[in-house]
C-alpha positions in Angstrom: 0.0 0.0 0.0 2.3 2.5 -0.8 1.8 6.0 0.1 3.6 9.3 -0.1 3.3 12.6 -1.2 5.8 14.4 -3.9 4.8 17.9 -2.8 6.3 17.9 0.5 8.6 14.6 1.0 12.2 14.8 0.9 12.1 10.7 0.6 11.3 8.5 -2.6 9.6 5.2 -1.7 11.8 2.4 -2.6 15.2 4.1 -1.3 16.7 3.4 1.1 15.9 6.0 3.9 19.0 8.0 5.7 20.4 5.7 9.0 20.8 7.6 11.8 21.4 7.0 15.8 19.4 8.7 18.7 18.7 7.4 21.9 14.9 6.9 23.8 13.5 9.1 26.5 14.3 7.2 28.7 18.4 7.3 27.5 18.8 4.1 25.6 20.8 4.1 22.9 18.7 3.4 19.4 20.8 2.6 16.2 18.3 2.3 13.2 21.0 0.1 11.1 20.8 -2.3 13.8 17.3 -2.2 13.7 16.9 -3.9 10.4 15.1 -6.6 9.6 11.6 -5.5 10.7 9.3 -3.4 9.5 9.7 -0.5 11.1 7.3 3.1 11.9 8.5 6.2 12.5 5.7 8.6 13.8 7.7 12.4 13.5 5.4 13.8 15.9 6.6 17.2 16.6 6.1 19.0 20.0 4.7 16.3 22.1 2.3 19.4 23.7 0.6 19.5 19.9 -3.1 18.5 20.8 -2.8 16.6 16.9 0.2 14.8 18.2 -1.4 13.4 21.1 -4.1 12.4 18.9 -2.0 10.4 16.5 -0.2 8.9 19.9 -3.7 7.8 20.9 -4.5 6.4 17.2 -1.7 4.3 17.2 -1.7 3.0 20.5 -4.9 1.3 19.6 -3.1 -0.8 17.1 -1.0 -1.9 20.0 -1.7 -6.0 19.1 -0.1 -5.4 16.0 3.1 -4.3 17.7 6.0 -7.4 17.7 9.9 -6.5 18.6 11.0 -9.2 16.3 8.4 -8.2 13.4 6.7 -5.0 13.7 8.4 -1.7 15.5 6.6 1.6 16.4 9.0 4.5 17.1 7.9 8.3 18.0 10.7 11.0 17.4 9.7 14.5 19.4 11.5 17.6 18.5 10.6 18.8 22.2 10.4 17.3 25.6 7.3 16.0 26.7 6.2 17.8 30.0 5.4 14.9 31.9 8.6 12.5 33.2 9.8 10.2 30.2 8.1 7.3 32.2 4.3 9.0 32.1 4.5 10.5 28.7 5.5 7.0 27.7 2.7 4.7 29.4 0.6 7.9 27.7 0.8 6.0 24.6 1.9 3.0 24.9 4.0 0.6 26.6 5.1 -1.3 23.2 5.8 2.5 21.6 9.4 4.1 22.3 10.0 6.8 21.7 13.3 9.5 20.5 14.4 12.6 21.6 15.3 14.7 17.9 15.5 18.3 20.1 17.9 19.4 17.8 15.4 18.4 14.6 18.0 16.5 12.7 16.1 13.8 12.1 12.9 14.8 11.1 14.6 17.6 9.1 16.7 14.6 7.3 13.1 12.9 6.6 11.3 15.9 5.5 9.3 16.2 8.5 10.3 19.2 10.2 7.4 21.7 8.8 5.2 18.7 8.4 5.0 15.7 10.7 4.3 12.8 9.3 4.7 8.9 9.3 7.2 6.5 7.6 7.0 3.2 7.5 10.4 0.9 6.4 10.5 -2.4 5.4 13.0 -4.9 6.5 15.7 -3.7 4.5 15.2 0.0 5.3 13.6 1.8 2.2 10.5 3.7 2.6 7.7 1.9 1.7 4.9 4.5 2.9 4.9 8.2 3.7 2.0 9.6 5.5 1.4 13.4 6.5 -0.7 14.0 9.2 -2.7 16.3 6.4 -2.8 13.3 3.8 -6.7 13.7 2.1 -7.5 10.2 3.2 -7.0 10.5 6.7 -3.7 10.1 8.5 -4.6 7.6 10.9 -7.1 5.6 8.8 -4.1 5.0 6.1 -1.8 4.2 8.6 -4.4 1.7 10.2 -5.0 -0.3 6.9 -1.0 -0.5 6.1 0.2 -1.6 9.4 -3.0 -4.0 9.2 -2.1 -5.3 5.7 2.2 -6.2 6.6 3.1 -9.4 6.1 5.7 -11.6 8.3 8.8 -10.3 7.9 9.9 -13.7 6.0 7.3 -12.6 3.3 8.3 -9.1 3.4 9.8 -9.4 -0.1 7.2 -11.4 -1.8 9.2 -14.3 -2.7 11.7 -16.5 -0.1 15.1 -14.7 0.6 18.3 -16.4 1.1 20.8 -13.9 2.9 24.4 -13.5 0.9 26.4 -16.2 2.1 28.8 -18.4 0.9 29.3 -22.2 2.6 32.6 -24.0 2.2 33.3 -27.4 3.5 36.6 -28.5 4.9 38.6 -25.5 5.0 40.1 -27.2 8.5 41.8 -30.6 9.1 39.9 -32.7 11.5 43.4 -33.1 13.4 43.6 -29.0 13.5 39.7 -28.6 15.1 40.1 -31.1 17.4 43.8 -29.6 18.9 42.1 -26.3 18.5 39.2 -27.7 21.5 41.6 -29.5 23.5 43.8 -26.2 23.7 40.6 -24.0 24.6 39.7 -27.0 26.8 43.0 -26.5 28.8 43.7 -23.0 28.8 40.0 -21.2 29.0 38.3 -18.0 27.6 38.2 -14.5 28.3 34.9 -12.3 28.2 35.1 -11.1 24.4 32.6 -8.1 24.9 31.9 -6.0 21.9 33.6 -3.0 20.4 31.4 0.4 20.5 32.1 4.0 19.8 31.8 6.0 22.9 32.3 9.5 22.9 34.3 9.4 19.5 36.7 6.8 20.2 35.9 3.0 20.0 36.2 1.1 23.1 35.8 -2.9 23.9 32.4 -3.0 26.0 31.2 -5.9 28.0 26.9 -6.2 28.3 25.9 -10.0 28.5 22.2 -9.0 27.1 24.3 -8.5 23.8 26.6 -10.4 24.2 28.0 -13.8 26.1 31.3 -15.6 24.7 34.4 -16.3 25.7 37.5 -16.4 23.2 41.0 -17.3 23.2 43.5 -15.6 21.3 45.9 -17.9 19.2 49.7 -17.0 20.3 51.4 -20.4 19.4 53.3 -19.3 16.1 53.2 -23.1 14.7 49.5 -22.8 15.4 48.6 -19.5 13.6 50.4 -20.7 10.6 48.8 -23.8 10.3 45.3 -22.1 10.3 46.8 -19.6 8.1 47.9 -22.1 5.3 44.5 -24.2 4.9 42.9 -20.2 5.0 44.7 -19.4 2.1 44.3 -22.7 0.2 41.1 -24.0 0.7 38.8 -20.5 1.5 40.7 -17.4 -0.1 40.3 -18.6 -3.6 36.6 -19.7 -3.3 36.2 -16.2 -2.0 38.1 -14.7 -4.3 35.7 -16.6 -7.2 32.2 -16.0 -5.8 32.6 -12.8 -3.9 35.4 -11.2 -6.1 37.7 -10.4 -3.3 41.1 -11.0 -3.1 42.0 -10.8 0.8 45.5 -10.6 1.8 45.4 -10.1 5.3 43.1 -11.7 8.0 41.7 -10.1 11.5 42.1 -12.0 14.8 43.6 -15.7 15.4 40.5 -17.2 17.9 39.0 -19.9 19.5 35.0 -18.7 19.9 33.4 -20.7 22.9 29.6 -20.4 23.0 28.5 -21.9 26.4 24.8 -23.1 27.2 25.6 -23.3 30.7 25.7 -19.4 30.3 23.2 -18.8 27.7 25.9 -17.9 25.3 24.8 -15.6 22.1 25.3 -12.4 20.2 22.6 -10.3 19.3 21.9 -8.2 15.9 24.8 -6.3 15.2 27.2 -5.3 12.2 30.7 -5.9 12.0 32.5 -2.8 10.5 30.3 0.0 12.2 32.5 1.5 14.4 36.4 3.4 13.7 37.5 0.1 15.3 36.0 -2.0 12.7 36.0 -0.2 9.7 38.9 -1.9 8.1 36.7 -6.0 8.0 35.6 -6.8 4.9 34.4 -10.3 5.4 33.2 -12.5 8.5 34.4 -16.1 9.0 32.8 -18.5 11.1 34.5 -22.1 10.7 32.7 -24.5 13.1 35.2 -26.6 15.4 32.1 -29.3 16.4 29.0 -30.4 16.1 28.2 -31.4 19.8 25.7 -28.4 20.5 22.2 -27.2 19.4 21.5 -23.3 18.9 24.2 -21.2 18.3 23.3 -20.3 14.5 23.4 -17.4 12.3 20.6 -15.8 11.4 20.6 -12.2 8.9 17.4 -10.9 9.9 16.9 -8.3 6.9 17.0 -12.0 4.8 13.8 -13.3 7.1 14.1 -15.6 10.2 16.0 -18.6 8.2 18.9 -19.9 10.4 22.6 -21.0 9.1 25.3 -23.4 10.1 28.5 -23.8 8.9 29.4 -27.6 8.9 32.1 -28.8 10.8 35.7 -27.6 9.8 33.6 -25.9 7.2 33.4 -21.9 6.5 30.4 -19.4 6.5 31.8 -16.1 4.7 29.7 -13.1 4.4 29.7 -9.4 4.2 30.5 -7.8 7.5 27.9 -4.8 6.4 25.1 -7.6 7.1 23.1 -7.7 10.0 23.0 -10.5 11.7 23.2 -12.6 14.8 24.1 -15.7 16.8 21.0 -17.8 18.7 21.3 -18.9 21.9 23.4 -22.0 22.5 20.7 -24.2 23.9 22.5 -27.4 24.7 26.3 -28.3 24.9 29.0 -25.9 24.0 29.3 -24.2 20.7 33.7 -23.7 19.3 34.5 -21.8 16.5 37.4 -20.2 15.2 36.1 -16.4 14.3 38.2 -14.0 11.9 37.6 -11.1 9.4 38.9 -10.8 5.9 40.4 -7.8 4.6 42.9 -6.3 1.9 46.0 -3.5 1.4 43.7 -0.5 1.2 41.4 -1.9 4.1 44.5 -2.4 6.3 45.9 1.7 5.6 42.4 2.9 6.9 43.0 0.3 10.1 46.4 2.1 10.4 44.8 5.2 10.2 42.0 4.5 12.8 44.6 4.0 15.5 44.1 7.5 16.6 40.2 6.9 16.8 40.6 3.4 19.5 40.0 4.2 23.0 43.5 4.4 25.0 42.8 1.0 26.7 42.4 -0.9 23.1 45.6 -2.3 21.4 47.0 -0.2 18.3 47.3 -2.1 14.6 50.8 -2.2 13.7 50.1 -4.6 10.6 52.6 -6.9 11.5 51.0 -10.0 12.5 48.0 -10.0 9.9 49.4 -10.5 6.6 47.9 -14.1 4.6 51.0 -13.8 2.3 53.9 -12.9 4.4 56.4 -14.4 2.0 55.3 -12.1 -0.9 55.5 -9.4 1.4 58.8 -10.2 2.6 
């Protein structure tokens, strides 16, 4: 049911709509790229005091049922505080409703929605698939009603079944390798990975178990990192250099990845080059270790709700632009050895980004990464 209306909108339906990050009333952080893979309402509401905004608050609210954190997601963005505390204004609407502080208008200026508040609504993938004016002919609330009313499941978002970009290749590792690789894990033990985020413009490694819960081991033994470096480069680097058109040369972290049931191990939606930290990855890969465990699969939620598995001593490559994340471990424990593909150009912006890492994270020196060390020498 697509809706919009040329006159006033700065937005073309189809397009992908501009990404930004604000955070709730109540403080919490909101990153609409991480948001993906829903469909996704944003109300641009105005001043909060507007007797029309409250209307529309109310108008929505009663669609309520309809609201689903994994399908359907219903955000208000106010240009002004609300009078009452963030808490009242908030059960106000509705308890399923958040809702953004844009005080500064950015965002509703970026959506064309500064001079006229309106609603858009984005599909899984992010591109504007209605845009509503409060003052649309047929009734703001009425249209609005009828589209959220008519969405589909986010797995038939796009009509047809949707396979995320991934590319599966079997035994990249010797059985000998994965099983040393667990015993040594096994014997040594994990740190607390945690998760790299940008705080106050520099990029800092953050531990919060509700995203995150794993434990990793960095690979030291120099026998051992070559080893894993020589079946990289001969069994995965030319299958992604032939579907993906890649050509990696250098490779991000040496680790064993332990997913624990006994402590609800997982990783929630996230991208993996979003931050100054991360900006140099190219491409993820996941090579299984075992098959002893049940969870603990990929999912790229713009793609639908499908899950993935690499098999064992097999890769999973994909784009680190892609959202996605890693289900709960549900039984048994969950190895895998994690790293990120990159090349020359990808490794100068690394260099570069040193100045942008928090002073507790380590600084690239572009040393230890390189896949072809004897052409380099």
């Amino acid at each position: 049911m697509p809706i919009d209306e040329p006159a006033t909108a700065k937005l073309t339906l189809g397009d992908p709509v501009p990404r930004f990050t604000a955070r709730t009333l109540a403080g919490v952080p909101f990153d609409l790229s991480v948001a993906a893979g829903r469909w996704i309402v944003l109300c641009f509401l105005g001043s909060p005091s507007a007797p029309r905004a409250q209307q529309e608050i109310a108008a929505l609210a009663e669609q309520s049922h309809l609201f689903d954190e994994d399908r359907l997601v219903v955000c208000g963005v106010l240009t002004e505080p609300p009078a009452a505390a963030a808490e009242g204004f908030a059960a106000q609407g509705c308890e399923k409703m958040r809702f953004f502080a844009d005080y500064d208008g950015a965002v509703s200026r970026a959506y064309g929605a500064a001079a006229a508040p309106r609603t858009v609504v984005l599909d899984p993938m992010l591109r504007a698939v209605a845009n509503i004016p409060f003052d649309y002919p047929a009734g703001h609330a009425q249209s609005l009603r009828a589209l959220l009313q008519s969405l589909p499941a986010v797995d038939d978002a796009a009509g047809v079944a949707m396979t995320a970009p991934v590319l599966i290749v079997p035994r990249v590792f010797d059985a000998a390798l994965c099983d040393f690789m667990i015993a040594l894990y096994d014997k040594v033990g994990g740190e607390d990975s945690g998760f790299m985020l940008d705080v106050a413009g520099k990029t800092a490694t953050v531990v919060d178990h509700r995203i995150k819960r794993r434990s990793d081991l960095v690979v030291a033994l120099p026998e051992l990192r070559e080893a894993i470096r020589s079946q990289i480069v001969r069994r995965l680097v030319p299958a992604v250099d032939c579907f993906f058109q890649f050509q990696a040369t250098r490779m991000d972290r040496y680790i064993v990845a332990c997913y624990d049931s006994e402590v609800g191990g997982h990783f929630h939606r996230h991208r993996d080059n979003i931050n100054a930290g991360a900006q140099h990855r190219r491409f993820a890969v996941s090579i299984n270790l075992n098959k002893e465990f049940e969870g603990c699969d990929l999912v790229f939620p713009e793609f639908g709700r499908k899950t993935y598995r690499a098999p064992t001593a097999g890769a999973i490559v994909f784009s680190c632009g892609a959202l996605h994340q890693v289900t709960p471990v549900t039984r048994g424990r969950r190895y895998a050895f994690l790293a990120f593909l990159y090349g020359e150009a990808d490794a100068a912006r690394r260099e570069v980004n040193n100045a942008r890492l928090a002073d507790s994270e380590t600084r690239y020196s572009g040393l230890r990464d390189r896949l072809y060390p004897d052409l380099a020498a």
